[in-house]
FIRORO-379326 format. One record per atom (N, C-alpha, C, O): residue number from 1; residue in three letters; atom name; x, y, z. Coordinates in steps of 0.1 Angstrom, whole numbers. Layout:
BEGIN
    k    r   a     c1     c2     c3
  NUM  Ala  CA      X      Y      Z
...
//
This chain:
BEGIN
    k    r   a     c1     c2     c3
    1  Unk   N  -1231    367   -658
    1  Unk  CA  -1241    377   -654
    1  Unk   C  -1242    387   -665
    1  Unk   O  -1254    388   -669
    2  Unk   N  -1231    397   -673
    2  Unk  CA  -1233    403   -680
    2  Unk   C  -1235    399   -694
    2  Unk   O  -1241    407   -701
    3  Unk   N  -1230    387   -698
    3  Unk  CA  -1235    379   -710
    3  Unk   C  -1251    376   -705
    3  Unk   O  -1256    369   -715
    4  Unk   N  -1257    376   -700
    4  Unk  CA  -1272    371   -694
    4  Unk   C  -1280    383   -699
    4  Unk   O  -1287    383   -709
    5  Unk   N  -1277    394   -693
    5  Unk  CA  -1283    408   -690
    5  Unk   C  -1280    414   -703
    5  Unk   O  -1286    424   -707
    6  Unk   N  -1268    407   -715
    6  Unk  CA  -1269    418   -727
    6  Unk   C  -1278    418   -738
    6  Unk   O  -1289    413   -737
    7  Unk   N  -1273    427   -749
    7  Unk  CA  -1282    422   -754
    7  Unk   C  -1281    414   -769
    7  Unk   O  -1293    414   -770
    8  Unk   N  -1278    410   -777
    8  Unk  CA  -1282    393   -784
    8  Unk   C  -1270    399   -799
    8  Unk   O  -1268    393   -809
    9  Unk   N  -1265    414   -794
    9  Unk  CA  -1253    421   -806
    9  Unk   C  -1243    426   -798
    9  Unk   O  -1235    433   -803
   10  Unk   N  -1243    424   -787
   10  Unk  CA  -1232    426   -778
   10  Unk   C  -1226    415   -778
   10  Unk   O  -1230    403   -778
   11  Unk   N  -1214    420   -777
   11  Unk  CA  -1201    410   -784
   11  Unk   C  -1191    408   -765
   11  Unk   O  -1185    418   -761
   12  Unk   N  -1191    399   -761
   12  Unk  CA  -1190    398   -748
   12  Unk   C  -1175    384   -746
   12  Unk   O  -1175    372   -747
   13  Unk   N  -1167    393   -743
   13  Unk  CA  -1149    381   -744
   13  Unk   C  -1146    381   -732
   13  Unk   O  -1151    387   -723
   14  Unk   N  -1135    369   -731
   14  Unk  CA  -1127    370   -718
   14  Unk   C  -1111    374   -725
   14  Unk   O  -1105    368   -734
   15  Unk   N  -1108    389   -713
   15  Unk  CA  -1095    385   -720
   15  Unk   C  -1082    384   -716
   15  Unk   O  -1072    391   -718
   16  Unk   N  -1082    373   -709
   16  Unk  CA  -1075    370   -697
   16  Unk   C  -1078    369   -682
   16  Unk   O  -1087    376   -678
   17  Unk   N  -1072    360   -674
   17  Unk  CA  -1073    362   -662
   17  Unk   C  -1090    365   -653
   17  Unk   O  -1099    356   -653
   18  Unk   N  -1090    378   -648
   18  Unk  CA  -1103    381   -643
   18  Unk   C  -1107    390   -648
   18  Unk   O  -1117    396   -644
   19  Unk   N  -1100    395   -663
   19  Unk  CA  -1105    403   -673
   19  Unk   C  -1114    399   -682
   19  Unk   O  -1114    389   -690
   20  Unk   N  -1125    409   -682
   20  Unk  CA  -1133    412   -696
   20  Unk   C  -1142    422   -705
   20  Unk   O  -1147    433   -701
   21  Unk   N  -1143    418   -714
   21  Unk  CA  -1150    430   -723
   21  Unk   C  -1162    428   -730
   21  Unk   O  -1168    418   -735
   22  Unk   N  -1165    439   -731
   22  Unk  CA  -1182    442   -735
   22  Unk   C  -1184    451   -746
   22  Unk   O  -1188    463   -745
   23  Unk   N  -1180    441   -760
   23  Unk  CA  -1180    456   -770
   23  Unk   C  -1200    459   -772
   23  Unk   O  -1209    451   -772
   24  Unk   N  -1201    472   -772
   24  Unk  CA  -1216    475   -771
   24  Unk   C  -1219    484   -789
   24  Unk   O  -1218    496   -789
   25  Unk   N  -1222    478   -797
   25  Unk  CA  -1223    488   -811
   25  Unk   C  -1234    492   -810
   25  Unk   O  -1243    487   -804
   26  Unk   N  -1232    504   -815
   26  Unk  CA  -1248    513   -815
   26  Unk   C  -1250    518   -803
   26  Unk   O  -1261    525   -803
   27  Unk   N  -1244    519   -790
   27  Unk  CA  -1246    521   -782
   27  Unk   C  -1238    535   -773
   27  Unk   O  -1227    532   -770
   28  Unk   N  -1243    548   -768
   28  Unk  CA  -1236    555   -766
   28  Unk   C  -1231    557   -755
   28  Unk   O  -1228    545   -751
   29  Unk   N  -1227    566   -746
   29  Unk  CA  -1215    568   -738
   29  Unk   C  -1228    565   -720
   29  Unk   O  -1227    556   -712
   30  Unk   N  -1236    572   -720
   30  Unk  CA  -1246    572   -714
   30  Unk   C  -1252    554   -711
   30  Unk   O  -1254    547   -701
   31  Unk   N  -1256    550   -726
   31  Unk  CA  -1262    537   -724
   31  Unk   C  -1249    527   -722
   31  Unk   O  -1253    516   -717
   32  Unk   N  -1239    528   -724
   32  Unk  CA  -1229    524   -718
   32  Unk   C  -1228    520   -703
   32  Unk   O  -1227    508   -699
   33  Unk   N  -1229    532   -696
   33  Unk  CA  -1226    535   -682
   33  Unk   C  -1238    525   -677
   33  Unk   O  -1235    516   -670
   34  Unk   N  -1253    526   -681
   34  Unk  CA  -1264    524   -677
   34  Unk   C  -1260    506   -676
   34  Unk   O  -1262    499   -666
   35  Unk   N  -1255    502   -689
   35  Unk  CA  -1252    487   -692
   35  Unk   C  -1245    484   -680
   35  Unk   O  -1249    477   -670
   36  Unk   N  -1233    492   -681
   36  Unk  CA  -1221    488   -670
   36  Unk   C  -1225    487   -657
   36  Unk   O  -1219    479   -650
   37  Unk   N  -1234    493   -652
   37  Unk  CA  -1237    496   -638
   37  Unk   C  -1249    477   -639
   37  Unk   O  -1252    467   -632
   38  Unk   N  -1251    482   -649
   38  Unk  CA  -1265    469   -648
   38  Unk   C  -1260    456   -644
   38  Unk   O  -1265    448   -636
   39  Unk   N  -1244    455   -653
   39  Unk  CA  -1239    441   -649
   39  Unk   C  -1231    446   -634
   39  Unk   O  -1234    439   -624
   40  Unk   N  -1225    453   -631
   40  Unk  CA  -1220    454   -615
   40  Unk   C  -1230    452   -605
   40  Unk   O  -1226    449   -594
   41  Unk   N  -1243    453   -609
   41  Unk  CA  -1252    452   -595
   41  Unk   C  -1259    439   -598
   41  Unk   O  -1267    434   -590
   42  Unk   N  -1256    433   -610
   42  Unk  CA  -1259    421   -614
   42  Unk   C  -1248    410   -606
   42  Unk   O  -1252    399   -601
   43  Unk   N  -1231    415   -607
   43  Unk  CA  -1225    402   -603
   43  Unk   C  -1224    410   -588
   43  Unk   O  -1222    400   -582
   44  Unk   N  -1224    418   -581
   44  Unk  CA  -1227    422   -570
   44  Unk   C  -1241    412   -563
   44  Unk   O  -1240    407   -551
   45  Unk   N  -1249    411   -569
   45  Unk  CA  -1262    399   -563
   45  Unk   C  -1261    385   -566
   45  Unk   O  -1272    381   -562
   46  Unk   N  -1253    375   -571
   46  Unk  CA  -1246    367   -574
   46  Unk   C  -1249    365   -562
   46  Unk   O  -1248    372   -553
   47  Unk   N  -1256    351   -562
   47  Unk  CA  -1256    341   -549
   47  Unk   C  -1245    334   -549
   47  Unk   O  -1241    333   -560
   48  Unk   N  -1238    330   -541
   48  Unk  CA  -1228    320   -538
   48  Unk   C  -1228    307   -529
   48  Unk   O  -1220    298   -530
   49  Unk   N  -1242    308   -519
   49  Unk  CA  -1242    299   -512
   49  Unk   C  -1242    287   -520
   49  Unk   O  -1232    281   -515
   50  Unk   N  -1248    280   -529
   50  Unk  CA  -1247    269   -539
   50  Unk   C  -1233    264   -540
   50  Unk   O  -1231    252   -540
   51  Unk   N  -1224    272   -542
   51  Unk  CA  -1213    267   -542
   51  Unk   C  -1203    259   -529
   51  Unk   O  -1193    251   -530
   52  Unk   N  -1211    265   -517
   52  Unk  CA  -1206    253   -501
   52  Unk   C  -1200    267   -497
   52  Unk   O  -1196    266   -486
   53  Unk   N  -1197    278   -500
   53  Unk  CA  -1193    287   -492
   53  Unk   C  -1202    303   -496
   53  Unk   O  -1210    306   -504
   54  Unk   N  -1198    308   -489
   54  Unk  CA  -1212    325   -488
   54  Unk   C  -1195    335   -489
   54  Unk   O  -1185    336   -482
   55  Unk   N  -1199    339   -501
   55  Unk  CA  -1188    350   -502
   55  Unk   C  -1192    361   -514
   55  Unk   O  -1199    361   -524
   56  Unk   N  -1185    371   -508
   56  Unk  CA  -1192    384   -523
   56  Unk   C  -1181    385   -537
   56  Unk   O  -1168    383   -537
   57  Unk   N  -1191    388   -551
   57  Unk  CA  -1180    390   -557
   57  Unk   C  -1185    406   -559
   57  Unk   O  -1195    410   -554
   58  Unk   N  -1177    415   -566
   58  Unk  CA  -1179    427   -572
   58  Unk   C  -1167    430   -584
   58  Unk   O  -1156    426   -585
   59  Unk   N  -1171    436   -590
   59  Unk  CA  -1168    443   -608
   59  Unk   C  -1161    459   -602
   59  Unk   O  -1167    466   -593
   60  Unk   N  -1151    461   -608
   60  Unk  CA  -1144    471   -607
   60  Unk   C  -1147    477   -626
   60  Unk   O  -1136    476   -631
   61  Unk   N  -1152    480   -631
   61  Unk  CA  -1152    486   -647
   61  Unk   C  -1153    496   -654
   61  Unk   O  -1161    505   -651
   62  Unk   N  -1145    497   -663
   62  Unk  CA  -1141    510   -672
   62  Unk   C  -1147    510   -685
   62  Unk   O  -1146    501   -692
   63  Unk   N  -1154    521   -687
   63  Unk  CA  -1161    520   -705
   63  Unk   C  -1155    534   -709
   63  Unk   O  -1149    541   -701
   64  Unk   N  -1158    536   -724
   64  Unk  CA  -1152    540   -728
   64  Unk   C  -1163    543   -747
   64  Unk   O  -1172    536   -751
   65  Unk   N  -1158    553   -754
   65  Unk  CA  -1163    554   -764
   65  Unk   C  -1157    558   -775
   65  Unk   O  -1145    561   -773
   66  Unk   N  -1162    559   -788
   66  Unk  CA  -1154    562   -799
   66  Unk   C  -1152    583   -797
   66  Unk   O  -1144    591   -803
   67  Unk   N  -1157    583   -791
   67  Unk  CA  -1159    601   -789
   67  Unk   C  -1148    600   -776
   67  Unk   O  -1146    612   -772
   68  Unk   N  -1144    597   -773
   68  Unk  CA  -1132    595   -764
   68  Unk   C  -1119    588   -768
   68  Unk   O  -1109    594   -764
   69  Unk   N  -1118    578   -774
   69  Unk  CA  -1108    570   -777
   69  Unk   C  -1105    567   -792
   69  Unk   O  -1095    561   -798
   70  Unk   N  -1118    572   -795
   70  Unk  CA  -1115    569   -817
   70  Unk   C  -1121    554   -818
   70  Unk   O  -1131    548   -813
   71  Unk   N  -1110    549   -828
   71  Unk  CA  -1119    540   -838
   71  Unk   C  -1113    528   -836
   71  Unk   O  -1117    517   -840
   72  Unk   N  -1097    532   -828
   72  Unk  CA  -1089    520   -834
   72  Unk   C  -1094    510   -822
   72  Unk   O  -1097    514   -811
   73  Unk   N  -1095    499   -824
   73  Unk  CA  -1101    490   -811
   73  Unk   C  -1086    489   -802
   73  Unk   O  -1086    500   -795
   74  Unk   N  -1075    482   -800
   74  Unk  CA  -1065    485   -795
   74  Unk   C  -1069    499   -786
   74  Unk   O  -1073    498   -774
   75  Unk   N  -1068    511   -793
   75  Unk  CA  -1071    521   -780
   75  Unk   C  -1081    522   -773
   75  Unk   O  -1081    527   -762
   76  Unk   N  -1094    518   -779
   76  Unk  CA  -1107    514   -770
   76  Unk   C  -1103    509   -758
   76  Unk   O  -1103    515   -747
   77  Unk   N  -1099    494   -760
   77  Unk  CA  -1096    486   -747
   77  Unk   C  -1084    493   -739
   77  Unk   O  -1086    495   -727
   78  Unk   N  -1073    498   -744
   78  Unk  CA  -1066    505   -735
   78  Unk   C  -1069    513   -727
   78  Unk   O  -1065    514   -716
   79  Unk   N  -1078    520   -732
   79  Unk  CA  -1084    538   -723
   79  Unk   C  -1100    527   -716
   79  Unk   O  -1102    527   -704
   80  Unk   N  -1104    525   -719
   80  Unk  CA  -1110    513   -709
   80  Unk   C  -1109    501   -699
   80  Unk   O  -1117    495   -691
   81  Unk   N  -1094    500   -702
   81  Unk  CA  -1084    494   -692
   81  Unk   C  -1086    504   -682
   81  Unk   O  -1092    503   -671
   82  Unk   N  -1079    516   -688
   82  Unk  CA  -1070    527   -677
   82  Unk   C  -1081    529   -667
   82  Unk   O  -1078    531   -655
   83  Unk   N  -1097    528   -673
   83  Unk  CA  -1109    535   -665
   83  Unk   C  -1111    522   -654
   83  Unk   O  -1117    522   -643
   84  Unk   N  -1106    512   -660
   84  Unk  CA  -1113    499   -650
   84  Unk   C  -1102    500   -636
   84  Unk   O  -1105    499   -625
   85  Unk   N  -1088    502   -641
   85  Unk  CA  -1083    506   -630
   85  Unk   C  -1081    518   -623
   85  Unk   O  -1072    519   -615
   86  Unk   N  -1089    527   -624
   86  Unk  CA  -1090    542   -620
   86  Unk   C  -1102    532   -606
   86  Unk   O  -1099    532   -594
   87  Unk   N  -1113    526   -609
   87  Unk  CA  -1122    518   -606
   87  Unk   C  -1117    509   -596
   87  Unk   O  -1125    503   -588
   88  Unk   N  -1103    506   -595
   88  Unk  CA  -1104    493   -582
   88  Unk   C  -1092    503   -576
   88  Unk   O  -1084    499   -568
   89  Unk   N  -1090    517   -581
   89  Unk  CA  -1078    521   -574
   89  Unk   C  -1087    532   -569
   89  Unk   O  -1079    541   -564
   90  Unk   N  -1102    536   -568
   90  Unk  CA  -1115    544   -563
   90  Unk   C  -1122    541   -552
   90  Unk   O  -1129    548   -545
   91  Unk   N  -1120    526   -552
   91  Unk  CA  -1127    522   -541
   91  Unk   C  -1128    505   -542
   91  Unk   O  -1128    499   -531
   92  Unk   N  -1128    500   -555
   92  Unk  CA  -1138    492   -560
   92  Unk   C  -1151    491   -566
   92  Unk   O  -1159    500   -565
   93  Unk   N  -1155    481   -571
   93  Unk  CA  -1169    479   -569
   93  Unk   C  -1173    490   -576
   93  Unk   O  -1179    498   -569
   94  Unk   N  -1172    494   -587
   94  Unk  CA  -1178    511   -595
   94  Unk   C  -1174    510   -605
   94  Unk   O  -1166    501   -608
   95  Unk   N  -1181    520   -614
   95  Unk  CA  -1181    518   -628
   95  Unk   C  -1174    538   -634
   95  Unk   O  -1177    550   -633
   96  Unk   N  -1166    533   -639
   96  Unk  CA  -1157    547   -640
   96  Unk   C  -1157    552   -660
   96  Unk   O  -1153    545   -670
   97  Unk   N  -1161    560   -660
   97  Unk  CA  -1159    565   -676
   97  Unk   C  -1146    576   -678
   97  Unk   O  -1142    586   -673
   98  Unk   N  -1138    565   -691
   98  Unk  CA  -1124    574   -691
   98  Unk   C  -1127    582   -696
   98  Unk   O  -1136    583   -704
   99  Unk   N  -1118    594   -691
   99  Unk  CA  -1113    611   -697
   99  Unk   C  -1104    613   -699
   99  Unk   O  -1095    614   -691
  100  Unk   N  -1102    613   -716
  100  Unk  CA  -1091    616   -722
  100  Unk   C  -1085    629   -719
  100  Unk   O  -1091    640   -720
  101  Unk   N  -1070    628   -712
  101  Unk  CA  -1062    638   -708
  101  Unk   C  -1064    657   -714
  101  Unk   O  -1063    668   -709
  102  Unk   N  -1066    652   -729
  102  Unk  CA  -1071    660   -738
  102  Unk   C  -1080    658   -748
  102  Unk   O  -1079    648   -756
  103  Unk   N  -1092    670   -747
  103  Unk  CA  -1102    671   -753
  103  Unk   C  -1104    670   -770
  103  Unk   O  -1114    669   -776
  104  Unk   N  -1091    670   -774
  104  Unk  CA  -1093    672   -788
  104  Unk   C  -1099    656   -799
  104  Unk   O  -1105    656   -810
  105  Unk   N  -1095    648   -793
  105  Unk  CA  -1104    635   -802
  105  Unk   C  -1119    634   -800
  105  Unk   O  -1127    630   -809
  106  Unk   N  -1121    637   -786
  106  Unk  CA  -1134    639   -789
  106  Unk   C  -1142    652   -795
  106  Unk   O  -1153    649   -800
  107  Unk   N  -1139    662   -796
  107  Unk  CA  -1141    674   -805
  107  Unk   C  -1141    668   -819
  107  Unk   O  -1150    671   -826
  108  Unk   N  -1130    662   -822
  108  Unk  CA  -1131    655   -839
  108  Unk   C  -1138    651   -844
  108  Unk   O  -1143    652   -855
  109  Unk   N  -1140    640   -832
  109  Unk  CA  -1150    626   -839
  109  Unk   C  -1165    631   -833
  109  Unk   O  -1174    623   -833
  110  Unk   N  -1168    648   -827
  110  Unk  CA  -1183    648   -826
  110  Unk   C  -1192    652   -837
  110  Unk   O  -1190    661   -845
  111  Unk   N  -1204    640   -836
  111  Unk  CA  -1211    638   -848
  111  Unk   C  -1208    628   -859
  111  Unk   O  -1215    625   -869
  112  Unk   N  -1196    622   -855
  112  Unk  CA  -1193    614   -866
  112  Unk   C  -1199    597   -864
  112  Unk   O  -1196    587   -872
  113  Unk   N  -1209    596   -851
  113  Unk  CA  -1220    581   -852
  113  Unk   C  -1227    586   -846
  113  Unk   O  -1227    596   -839
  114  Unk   N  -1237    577   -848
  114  Unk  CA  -1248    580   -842
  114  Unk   C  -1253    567   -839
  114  Unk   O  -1248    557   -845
  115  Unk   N  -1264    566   -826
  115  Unk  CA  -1272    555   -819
  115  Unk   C  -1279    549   -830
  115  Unk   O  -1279    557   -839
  116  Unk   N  -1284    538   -833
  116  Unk  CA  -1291    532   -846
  116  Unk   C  -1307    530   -833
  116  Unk   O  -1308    527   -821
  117  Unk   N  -1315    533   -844
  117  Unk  CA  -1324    530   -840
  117  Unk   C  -1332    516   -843
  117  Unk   O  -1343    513   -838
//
């Protein structure tokens, strides 16, 4: 579903288990969320009857940005882990943006990308 809905530079893995990731370039913290929510109400409407049984699935997910977490990929996916389980430990089913404990990496790195047009 979220490989369907992206878009054709989105870089879309499995990485493990019932885990996965959606690197989004060029893309900011806002259009992020908007993506994220897009594929949750995407595998949220997932027919299943085709399969011989009627059952729901739902996405618990964490995003995350370079204005948050920096550059190094390693801590991307970490602090976007942390948000995906803030997300099934919230309720489920939701899309959670991490907040770095402290404000100072994102203070550093503001201004330092921008959206491509």
């Amino acid at each position: 579903m979220c490989k369907t809905n992206g878009r054709k530079n989105d870089i879309f893995s499995r990485l493990g288990g019932e885990e996965f990731c959606i690197l989004l370039p060029s893309c900011d913290i806002d259009a992020a969320v908007l993506r994220a929510e897009a594929c949750r109400v995407a595998i949220e409407n997932t027919i299943t009857e085709e399969s011989g049984n009627n059952f729901s699935i739902t996405a618990s997910l964490g995003v995350t940005d370079v204005k948050r977490s920096g550059f190094d990929l390693e801590k991307l996916l970490a602090d976007a882990d942390f948000a995906t389980y803030d997300s099934k430990h919230s309720g489920r089913n939701r899309v959670t943006v991490y907040e770095p404990e402290t404000p100072e990496i994102s203070e550093s790195l503001e201004g330092s990308w921008r959206v491509a047009s």
